[in-house]
Biopython code that builds the backbone (N, CA, C, O; Angstrom):
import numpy as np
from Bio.PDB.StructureBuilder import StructureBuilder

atoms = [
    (1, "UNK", "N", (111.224, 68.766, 106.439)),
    (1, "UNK", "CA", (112.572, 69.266, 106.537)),
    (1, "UNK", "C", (113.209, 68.872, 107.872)),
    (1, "UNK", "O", (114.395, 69.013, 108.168)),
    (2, "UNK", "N", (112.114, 68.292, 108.724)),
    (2, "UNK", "CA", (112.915, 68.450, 110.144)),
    (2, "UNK", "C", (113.902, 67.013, 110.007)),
    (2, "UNK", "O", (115.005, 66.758, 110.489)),
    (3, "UNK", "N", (113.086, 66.304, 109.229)),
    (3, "UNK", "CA", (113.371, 64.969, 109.614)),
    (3, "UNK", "C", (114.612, 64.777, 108.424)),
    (3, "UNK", "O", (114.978, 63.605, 108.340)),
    (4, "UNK", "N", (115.174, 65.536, 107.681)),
    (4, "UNK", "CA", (116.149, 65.598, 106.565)),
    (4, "UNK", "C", (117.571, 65.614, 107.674)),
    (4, "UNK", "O", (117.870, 66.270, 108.672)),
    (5, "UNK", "N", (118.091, 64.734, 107.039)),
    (5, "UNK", "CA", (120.115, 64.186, 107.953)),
    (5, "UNK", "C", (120.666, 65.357, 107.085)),
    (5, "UNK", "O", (121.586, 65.944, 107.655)),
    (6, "UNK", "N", (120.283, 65.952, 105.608)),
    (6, "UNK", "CA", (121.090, 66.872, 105.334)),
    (6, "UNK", "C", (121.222, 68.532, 105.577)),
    (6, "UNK", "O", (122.019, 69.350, 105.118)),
    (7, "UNK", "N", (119.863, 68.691, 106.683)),
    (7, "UNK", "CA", (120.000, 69.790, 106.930)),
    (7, "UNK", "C", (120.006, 69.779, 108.328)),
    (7, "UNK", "O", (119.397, 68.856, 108.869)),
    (8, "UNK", "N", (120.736, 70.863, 109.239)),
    (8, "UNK", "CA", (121.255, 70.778, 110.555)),
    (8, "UNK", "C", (120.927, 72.229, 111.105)),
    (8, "UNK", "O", (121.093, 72.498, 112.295)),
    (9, "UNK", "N", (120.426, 73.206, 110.130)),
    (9, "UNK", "CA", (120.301, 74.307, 110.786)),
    (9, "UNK", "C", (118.848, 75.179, 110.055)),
    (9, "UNK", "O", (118.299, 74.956, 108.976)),
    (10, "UNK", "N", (118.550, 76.117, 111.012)),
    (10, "UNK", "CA", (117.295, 76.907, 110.687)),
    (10, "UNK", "C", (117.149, 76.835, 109.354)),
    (10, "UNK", "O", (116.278, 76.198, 108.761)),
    (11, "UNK", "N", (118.693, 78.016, 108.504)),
    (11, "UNK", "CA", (118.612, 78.481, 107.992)),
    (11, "UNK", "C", (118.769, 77.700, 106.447)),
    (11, "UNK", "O", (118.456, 78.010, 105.297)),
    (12, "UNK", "N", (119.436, 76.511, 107.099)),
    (12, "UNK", "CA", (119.749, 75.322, 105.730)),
    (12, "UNK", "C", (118.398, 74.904, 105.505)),
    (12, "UNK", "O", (118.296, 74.503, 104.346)),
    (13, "UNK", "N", (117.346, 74.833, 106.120)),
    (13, "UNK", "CA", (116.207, 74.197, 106.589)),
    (13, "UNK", "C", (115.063, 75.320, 105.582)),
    (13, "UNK", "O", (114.133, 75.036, 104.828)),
    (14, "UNK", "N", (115.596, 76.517, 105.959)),
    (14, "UNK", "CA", (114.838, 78.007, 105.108)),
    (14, "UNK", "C", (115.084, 77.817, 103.692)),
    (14, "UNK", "O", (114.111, 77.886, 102.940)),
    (15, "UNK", "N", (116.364, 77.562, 103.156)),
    (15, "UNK", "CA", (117.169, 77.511, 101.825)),
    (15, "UNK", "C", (116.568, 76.237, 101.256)),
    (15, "UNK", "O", (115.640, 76.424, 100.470)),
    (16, "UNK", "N", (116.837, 75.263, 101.443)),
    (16, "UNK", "CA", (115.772, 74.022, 100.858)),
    (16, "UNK", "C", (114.410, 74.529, 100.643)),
    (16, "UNK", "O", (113.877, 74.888, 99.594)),
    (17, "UNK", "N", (113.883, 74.482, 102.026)),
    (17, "UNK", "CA", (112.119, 75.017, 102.077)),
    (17, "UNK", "C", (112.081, 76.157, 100.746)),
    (17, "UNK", "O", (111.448, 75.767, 99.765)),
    (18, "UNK", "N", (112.598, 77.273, 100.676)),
    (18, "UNK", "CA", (112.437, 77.762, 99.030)),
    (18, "UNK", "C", (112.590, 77.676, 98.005)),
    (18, "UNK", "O", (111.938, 78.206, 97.104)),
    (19, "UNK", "N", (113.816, 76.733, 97.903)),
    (19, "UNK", "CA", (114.259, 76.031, 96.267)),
    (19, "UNK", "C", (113.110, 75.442, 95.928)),
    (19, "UNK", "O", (112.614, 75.658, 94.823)),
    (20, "UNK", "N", (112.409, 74.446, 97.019)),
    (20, "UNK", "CA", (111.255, 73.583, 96.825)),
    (20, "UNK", "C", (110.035, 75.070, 96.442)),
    (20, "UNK", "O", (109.496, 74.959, 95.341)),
    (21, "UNK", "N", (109.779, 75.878, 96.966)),
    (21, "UNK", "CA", (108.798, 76.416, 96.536)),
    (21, "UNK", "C", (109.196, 77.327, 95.298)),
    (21, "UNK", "O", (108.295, 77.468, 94.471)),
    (22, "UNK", "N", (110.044, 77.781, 95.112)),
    (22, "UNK", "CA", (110.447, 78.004, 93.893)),
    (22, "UNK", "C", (110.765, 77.103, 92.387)),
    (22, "UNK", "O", (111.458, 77.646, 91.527)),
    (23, "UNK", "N", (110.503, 76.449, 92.280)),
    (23, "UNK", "CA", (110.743, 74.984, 91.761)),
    (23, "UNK", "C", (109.001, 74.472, 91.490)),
    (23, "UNK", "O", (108.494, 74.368, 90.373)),
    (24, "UNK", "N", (108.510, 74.285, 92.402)),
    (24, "UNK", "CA", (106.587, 74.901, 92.180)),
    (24, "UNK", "C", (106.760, 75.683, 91.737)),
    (24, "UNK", "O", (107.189, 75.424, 90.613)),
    (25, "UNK", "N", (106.700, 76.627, 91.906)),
    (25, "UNK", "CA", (106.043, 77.979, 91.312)),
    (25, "UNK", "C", (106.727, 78.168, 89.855)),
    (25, "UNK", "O", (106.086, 78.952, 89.156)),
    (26, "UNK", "N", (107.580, 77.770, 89.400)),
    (26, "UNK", "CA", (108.122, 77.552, 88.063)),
    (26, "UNK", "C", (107.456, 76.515, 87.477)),
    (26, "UNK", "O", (107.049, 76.780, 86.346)),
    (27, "UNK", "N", (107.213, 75.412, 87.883)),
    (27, "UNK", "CA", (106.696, 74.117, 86.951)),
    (27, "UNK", "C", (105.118, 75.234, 86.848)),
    (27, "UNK", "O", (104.727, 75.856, 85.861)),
    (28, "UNK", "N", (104.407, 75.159, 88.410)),
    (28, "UNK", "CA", (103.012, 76.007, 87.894)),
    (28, "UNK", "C", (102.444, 77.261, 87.176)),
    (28, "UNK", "O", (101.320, 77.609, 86.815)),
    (29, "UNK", "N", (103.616, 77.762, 87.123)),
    (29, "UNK", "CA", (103.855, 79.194, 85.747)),
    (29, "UNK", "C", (104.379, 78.902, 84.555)),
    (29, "UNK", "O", (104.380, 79.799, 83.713)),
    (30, "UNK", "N", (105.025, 77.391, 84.163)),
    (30, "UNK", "CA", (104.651, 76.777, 82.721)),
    (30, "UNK", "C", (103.492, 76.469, 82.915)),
    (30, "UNK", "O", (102.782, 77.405, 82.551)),
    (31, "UNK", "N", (102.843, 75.549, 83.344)),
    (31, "UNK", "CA", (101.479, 75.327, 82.580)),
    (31, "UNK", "C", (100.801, 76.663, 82.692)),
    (31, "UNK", "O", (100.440, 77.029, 81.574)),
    (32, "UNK", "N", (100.478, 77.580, 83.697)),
    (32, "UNK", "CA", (99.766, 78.323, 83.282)),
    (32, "UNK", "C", (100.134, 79.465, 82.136)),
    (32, "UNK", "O", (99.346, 80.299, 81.691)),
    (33, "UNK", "N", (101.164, 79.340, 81.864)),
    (33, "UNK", "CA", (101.592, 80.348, 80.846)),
    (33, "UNK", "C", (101.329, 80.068, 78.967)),
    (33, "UNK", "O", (101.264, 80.680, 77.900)),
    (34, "UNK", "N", (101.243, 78.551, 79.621)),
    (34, "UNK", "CA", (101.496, 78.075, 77.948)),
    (34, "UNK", "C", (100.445, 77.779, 77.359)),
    (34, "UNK", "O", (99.711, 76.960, 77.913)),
    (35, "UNK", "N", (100.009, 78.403, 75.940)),
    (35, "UNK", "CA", (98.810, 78.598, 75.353)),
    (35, "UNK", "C", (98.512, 77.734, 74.226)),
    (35, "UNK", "O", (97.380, 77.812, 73.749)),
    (36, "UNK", "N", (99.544, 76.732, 73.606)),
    (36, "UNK", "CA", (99.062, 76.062, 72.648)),
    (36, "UNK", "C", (99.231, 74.279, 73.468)),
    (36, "UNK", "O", (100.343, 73.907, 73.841)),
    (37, "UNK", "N", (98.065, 73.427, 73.625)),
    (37, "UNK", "CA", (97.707, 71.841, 74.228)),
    (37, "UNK", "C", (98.187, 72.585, 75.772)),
    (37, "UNK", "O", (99.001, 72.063, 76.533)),
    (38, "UNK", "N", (97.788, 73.339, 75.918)),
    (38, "UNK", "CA", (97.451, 73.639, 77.864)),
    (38, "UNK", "C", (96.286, 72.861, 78.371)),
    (38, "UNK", "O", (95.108, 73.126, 78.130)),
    (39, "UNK", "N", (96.932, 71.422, 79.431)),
    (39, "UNK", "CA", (95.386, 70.964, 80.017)),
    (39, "UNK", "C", (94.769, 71.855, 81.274)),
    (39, "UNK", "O", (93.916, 71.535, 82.102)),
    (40, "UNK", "N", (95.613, 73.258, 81.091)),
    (40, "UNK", "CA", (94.713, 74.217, 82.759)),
    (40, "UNK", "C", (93.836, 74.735, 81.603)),
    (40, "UNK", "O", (94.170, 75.174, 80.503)),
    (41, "UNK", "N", (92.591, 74.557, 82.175)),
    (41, "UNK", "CA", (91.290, 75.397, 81.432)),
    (41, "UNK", "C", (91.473, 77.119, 81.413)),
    (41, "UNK", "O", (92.481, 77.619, 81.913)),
    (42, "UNK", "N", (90.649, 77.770, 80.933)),
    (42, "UNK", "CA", (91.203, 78.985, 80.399)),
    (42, "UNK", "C", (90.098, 79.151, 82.188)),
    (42, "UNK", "O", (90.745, 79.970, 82.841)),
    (43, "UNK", "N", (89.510, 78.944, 82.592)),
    (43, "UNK", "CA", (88.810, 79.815, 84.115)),
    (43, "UNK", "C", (89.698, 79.312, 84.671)),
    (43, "UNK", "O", (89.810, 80.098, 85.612)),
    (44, "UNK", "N", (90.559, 78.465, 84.844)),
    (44, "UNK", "CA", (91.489, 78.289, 85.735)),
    (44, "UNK", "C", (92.533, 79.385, 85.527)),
    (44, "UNK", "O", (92.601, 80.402, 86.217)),
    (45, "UNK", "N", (93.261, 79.107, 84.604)),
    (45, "UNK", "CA", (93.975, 80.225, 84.522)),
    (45, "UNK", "C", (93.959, 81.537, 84.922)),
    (45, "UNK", "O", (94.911, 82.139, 85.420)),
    (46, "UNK", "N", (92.346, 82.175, 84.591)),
    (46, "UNK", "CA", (92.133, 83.564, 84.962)),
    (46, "UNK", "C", (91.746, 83.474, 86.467)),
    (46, "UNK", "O", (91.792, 84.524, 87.108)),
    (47, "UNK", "N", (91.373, 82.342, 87.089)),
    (47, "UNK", "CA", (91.129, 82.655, 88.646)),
    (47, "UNK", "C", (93.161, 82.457, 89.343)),
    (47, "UNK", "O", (93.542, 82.766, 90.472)),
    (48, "UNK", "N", (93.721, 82.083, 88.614)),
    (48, "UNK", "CA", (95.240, 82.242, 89.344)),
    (48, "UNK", "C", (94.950, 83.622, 88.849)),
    (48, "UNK", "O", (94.304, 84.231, 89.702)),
    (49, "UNK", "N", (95.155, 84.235, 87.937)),
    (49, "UNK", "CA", (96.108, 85.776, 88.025)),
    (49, "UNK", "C", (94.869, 86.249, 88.640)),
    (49, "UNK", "O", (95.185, 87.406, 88.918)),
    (50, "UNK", "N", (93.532, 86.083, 89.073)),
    (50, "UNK", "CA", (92.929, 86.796, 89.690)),
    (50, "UNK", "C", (93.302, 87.195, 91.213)),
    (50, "UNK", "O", (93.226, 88.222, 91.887)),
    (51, "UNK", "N", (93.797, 85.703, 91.441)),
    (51, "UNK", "CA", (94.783, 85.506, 92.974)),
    (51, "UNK", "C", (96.259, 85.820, 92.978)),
    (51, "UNK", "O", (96.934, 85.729, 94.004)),
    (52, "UNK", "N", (96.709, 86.161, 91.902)),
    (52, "UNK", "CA", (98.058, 86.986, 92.001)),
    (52, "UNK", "C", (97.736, 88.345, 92.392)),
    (52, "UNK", "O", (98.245, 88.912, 93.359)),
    (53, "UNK", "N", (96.387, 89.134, 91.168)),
    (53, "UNK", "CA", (96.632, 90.174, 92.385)),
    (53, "UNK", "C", (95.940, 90.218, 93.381)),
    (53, "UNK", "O", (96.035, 91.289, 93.981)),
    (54, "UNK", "N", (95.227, 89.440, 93.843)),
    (54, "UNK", "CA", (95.036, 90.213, 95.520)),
    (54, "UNK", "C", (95.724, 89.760, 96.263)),
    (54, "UNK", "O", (95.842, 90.305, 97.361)),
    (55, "UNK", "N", (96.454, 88.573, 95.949)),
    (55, "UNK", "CA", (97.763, 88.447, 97.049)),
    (55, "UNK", "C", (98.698, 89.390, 96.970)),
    (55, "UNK", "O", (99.473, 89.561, 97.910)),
    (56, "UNK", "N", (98.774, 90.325, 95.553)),
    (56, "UNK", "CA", (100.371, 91.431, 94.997)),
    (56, "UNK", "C", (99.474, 92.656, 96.092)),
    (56, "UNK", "O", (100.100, 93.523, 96.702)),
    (57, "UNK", "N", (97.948, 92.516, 96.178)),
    (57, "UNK", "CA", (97.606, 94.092, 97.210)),
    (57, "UNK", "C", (98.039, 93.834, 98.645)),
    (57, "UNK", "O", (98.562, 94.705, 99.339)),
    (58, "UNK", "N", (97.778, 92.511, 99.080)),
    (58, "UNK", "CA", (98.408, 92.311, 100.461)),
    (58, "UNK", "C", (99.472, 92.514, 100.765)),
    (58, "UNK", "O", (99.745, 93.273, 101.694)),
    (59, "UNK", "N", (100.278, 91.943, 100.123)),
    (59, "UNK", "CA", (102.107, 91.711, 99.821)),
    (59, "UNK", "C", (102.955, 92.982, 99.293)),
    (59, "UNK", "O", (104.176, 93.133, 99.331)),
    (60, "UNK", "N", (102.073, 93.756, 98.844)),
    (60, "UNK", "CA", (102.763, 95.078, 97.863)),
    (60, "UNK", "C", (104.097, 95.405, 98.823)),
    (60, "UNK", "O", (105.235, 95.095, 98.472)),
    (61, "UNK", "N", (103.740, 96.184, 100.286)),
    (61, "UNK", "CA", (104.546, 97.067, 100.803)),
    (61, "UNK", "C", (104.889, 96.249, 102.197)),
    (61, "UNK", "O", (105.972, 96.408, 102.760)),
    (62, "UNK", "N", (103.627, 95.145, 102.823)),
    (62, "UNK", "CA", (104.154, 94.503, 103.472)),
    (62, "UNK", "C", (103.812, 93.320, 103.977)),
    (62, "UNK", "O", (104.049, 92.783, 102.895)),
    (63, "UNK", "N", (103.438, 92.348, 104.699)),
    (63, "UNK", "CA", (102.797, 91.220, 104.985)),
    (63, "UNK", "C", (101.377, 91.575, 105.782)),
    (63, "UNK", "O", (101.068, 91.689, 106.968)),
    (64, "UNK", "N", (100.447, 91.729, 104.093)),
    (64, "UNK", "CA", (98.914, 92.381, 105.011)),
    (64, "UNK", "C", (98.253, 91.247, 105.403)),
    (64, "UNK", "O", (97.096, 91.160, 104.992)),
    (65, "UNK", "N", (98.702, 90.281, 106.140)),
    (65, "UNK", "CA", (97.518, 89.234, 106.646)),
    (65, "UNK", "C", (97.749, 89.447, 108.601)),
    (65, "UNK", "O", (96.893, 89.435, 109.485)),
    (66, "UNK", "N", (99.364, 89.637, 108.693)),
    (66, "UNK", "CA", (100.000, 90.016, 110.089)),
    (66, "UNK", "C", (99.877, 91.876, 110.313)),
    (66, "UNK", "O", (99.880, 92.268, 111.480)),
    (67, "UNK", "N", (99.822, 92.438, 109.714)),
    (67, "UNK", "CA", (99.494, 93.898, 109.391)),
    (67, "UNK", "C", (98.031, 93.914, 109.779)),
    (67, "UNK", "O", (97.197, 93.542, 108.954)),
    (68, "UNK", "N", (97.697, 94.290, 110.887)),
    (68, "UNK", "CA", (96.145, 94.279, 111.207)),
    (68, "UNK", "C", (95.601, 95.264, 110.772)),
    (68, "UNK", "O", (94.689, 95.364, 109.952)),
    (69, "UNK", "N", (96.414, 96.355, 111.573)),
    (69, "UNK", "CA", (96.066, 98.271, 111.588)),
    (69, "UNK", "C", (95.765, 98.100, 109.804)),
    (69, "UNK", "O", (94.690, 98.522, 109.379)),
    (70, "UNK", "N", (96.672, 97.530, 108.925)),
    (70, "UNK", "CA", (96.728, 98.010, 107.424)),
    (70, "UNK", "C", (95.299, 97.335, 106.635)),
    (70, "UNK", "O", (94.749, 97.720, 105.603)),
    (71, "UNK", "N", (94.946, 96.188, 107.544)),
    (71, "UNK", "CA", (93.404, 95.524, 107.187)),
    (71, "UNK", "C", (92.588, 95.625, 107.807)),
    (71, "UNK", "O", (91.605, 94.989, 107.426)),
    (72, "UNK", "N", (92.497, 96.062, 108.508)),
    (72, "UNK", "CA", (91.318, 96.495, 109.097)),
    (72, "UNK", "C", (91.087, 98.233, 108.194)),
    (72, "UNK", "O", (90.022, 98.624, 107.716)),
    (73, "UNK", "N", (91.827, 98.661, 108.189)),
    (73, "UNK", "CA", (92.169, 99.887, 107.008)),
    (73, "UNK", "C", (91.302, 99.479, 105.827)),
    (73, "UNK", "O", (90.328, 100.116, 105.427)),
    (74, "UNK", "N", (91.761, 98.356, 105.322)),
    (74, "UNK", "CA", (91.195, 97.739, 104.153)),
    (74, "UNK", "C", (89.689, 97.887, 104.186)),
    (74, "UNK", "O", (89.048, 98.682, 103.499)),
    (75, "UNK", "N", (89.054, 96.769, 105.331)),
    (75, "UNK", "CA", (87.949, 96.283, 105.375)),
    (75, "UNK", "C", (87.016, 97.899, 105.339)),
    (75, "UNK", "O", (86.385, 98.446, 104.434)),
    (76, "UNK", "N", (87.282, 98.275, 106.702)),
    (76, "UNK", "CA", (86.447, 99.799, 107.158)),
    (76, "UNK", "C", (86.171, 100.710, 105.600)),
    (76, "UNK", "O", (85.251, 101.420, 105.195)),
    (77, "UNK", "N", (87.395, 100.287, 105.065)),
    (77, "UNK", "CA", (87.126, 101.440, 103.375)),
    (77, "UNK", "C", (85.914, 100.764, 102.433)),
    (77, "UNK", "O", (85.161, 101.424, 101.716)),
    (78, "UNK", "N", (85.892, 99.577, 102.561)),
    (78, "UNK", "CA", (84.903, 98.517, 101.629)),
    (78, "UNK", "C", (84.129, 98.659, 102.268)),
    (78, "UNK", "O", (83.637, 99.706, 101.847)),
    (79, "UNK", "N", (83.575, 98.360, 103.071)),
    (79, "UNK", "CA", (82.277, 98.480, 103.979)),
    (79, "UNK", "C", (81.832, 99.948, 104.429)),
    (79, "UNK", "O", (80.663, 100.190, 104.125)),
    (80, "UNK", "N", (82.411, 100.839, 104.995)),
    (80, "UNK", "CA", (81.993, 101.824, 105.702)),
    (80, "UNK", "C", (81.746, 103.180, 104.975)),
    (80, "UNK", "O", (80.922, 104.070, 105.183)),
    (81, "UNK", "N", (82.741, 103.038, 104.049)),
    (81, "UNK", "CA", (82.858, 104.419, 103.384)),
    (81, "UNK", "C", (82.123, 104.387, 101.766)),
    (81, "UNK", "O", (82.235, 103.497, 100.922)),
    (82, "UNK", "N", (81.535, 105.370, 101.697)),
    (82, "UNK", "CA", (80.202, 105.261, 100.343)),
    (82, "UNK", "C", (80.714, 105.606, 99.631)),
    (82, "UNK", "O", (81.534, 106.505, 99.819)),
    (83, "UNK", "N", (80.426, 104.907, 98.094)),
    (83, "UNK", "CA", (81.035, 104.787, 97.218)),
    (83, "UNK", "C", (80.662, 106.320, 96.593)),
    (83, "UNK", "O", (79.506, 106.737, 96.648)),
    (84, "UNK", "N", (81.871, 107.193, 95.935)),
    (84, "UNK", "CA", (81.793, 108.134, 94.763)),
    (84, "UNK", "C", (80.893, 108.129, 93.566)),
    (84, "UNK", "O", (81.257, 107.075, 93.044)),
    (85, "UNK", "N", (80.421, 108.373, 93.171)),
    (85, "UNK", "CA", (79.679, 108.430, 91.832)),
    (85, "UNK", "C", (79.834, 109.695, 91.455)),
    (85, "UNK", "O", (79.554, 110.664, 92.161)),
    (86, "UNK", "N", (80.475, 109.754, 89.858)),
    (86, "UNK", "CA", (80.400, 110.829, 89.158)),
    (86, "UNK", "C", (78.864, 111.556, 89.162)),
    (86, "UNK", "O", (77.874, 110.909, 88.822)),
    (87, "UNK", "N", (78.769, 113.188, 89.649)),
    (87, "UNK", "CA", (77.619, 113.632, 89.366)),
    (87, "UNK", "C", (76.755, 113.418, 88.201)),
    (87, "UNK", "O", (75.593, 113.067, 88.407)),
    (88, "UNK", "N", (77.127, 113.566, 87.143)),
    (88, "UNK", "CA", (76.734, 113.140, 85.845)),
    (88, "UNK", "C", (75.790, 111.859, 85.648)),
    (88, "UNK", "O", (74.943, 112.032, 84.772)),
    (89, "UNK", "N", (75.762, 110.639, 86.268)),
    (89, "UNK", "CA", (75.319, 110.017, 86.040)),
    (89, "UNK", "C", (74.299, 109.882, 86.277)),
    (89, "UNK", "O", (73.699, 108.884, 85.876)),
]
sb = StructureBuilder()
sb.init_structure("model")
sb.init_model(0)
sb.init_chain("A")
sb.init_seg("    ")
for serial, (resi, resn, name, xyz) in enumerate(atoms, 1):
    if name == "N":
        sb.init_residue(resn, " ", resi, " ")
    sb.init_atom(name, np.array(xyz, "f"), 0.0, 1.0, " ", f" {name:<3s}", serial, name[0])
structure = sb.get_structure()
């Protein structure tokens, strides 16, 4: 983008930069969507929406990769804290 004569500012520079990723992300949500002569294999497919959501848990409320306090939150709960088990079992 830097090197583009048609853009001159940050924000013209921001507006391109997303059409282009929006524009991906549409061509790559036809193929993965479409179920009859799809050449994405069916494990491909399920490892994208597997990575939709844990990118939708990061992303939910705010940018959890710059959000430390909110991951480190994360991690300490997976690791530190023992898992529940219904008495019953």
């Amino acid at each position: 983008m830097i090197h583009d004569p048609a853009v001159s500012t940050k924000e013209e520079a921001m507006r391109k930069l997303m059409a282009c990723i929006d524009s991906s992300r549409s061509g790559l949500m036809e193929l993965i969507l479409k179920k009859n002569g799809s050449v994405v294999p069916r494990a491909c497919k399920d490892l994208f929406w597997d990575m939709c959501r844990v990118v939708h848990l990061f992303y939910v409320s705010n940018d959890g990769y710059t959000s430390a306090q909110q991951m480190v939150g994360y991690v300490n709960y997976v690791l530190f804290i023992p898992l529940q088990l219904p008495e019953e079992m």
